[in-house]
C-alpha positions as CSV (number, residue, x, y, z in Angstrom):
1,X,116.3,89.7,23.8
2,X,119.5,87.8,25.2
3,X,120.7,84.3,24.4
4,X,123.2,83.2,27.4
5,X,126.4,81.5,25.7
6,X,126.4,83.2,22.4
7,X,129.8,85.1,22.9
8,X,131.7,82.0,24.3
9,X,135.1,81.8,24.0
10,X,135.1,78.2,23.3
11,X,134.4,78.0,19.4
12,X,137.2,80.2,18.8
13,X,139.5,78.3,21.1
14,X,138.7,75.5,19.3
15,X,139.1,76.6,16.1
16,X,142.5,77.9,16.8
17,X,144.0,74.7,18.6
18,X,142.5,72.9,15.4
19,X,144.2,75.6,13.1
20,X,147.7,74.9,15.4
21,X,147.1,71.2,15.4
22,X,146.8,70.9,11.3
23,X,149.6,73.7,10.6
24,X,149.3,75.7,7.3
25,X,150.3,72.1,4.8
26,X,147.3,70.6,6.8
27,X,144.9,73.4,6.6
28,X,145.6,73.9,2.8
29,X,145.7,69.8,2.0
30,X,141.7,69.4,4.0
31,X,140.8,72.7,1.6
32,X,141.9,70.9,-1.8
33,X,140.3,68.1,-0.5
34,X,137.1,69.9,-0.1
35,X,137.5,71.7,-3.5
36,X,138.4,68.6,-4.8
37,X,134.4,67.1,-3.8
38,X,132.2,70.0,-4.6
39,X,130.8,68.5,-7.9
40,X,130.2,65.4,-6.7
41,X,128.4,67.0,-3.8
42,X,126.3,68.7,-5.5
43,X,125.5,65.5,-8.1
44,X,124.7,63.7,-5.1
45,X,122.0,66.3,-4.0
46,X,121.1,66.9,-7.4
47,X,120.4,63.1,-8.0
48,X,118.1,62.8,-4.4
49,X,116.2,66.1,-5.1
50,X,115.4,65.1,-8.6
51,X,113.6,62.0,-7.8
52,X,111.5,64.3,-6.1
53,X,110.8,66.6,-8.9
54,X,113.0,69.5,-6.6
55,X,116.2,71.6,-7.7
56,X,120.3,71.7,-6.6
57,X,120.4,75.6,-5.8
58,X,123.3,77.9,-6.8
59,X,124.3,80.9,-6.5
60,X,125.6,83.5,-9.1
61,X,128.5,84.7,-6.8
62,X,130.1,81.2,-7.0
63,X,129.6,80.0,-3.6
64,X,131.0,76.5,-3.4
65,X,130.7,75.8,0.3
66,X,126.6,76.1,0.3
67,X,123.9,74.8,-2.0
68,X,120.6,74.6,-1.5
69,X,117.7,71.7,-2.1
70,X,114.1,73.0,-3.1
71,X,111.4,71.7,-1.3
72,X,108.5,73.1,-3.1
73,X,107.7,69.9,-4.8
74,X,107.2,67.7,-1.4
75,X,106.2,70.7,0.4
76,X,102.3,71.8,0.1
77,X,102.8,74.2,3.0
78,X,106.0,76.4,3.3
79,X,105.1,76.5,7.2
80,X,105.3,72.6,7.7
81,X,109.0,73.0,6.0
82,X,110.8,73.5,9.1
83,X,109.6,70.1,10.1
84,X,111.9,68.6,7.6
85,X,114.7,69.8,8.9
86,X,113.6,68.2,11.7
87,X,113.7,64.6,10.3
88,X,117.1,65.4,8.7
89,X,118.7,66.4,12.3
90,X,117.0,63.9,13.8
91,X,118.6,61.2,11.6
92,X,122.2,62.8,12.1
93,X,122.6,65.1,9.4
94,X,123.9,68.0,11.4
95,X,124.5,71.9,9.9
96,X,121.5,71.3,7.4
97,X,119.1,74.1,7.7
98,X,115.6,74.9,6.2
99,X,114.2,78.0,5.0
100,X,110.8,79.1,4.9
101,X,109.6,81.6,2.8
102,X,107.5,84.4,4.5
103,X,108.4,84.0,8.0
104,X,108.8,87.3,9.7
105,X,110.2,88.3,12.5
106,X,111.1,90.9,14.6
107,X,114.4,92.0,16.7
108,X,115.4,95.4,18.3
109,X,112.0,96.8,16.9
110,X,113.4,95.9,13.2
111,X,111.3,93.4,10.8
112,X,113.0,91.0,9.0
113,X,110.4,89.3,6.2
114,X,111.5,85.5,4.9
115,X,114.0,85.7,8.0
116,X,117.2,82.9,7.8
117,X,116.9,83.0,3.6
118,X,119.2,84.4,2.1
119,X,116.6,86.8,-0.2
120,X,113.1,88.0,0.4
121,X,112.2,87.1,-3.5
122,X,112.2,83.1,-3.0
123,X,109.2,81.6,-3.3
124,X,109.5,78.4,-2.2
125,X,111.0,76.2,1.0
126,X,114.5,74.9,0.5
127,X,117.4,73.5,2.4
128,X,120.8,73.9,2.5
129,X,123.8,71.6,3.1
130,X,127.5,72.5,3.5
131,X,130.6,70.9,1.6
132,X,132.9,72.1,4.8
133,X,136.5,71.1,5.4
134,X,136.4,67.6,6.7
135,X,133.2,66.6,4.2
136,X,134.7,63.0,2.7
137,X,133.3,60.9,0.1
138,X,131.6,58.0,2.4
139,X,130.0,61.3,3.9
140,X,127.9,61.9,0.7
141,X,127.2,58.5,0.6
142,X,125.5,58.8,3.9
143,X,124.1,61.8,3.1
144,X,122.3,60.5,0.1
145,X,120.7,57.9,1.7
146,X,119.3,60.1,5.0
147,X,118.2,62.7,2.1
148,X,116.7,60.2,0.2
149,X,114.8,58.5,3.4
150,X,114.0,62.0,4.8
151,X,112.2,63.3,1.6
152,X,110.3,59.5,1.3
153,X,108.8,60.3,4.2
154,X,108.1,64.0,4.3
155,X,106.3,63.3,0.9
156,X,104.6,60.1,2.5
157,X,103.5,62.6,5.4
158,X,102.3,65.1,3.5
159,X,100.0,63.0,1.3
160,X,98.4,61.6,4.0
161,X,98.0,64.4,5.7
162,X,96.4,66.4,2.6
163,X,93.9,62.5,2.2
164,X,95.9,61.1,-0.6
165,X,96.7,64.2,-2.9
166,X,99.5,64.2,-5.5
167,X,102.7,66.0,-3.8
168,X,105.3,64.3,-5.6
169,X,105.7,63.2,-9.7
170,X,107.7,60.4,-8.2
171,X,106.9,57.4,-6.0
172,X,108.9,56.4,-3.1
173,X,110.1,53.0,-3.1
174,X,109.7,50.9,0.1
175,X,112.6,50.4,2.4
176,X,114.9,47.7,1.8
177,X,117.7,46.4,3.9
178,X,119.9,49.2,2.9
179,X,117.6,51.3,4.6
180,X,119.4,54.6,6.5
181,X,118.5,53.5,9.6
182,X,121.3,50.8,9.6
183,X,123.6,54.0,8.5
184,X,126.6,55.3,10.9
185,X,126.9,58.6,10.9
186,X,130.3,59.8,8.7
């Protein structure tokens, strides 16, 4: 199978005129800055998923650019889970991905089992979000709130969808007029 437009030139053009635009002082200022937020991003996804009874992923390797969100909590059925990441792109919050566990699939006649996650041994759904260069502060604020409104409804979806049954330890407050939908996009 071929996907037309995967070997562009264009991303790497554009990285490298972005690279000669910042200079090395730029480059190495946006990477403190980005060092500088990683706790506080992962408090502020920590904080959302715990309302919802799910878990701030890490990894033993140290990776501080991408954490992960469990969604086994709000999620009865790991094959609906892709449909969150749905509502979360759909609201603006771009490079967030979804993983479902058990989802096979096949390319130049090899099998690939719980294809996209990063191990075959997880067990339940899960996002993940990115603290890239050029994450700021008002940035995790928006994210918090999208997150926040996102899981709200997925768990509001998936109750009614299974007639009223129990998903989530934690009930989800009515929006206000802070509500996400008011939000710019960072």
């Amino acid at each position: 199978q071929t996907y037309p437009g995967r070997a562009s030139m264009s991303p790497i053009l554009d990285v490298f005129l972005t690279l000669m635009s910042l200079g090395a002082s730029g480059y190495a200022q946006l990477r403190k800055q980005r060092i500088d937020l990683v706790a506080e991003f992962v408090q502020t996804l920590d904080k959302v998923a715990s309302k919802y009874g799910e878990r701030v992923l890490t990894t033993s390797r140290g990776n501080t650019i991408s954490f992960g969100v469990t969604l086994g909590s709000v999620c009865s059925d790991p094959s609906e889970a892709t449909s969150f990441g749905s509502m979360l792109f759909r609201r603006g919050v771009s490079g967030a991905r979804v993983v479902a566990p058990g989802q096979a699939k096949s390319c130049a006649g090899l099998k690939f089992a719980s294809y996209g996650a990063s191990t075959s041994n997880y067990t339940v759904p899960y996002a993940t979000f990115a603290c890239a260069i050029g994450v700021l502060p008002t940035d995790l604020e928006v994210l918090a709130k999208r997150l926040d409104q996102c899981l709200g409804e997925f768990v509001k979806m998936q109750t009614k969808k299974l007639s009223g049954a129990d998903l989530c330890s934690t009930p989800v407050a009515d929006e206000g007029p802070d509500s996400i939908r008011g939000a710019t996009s960072g």
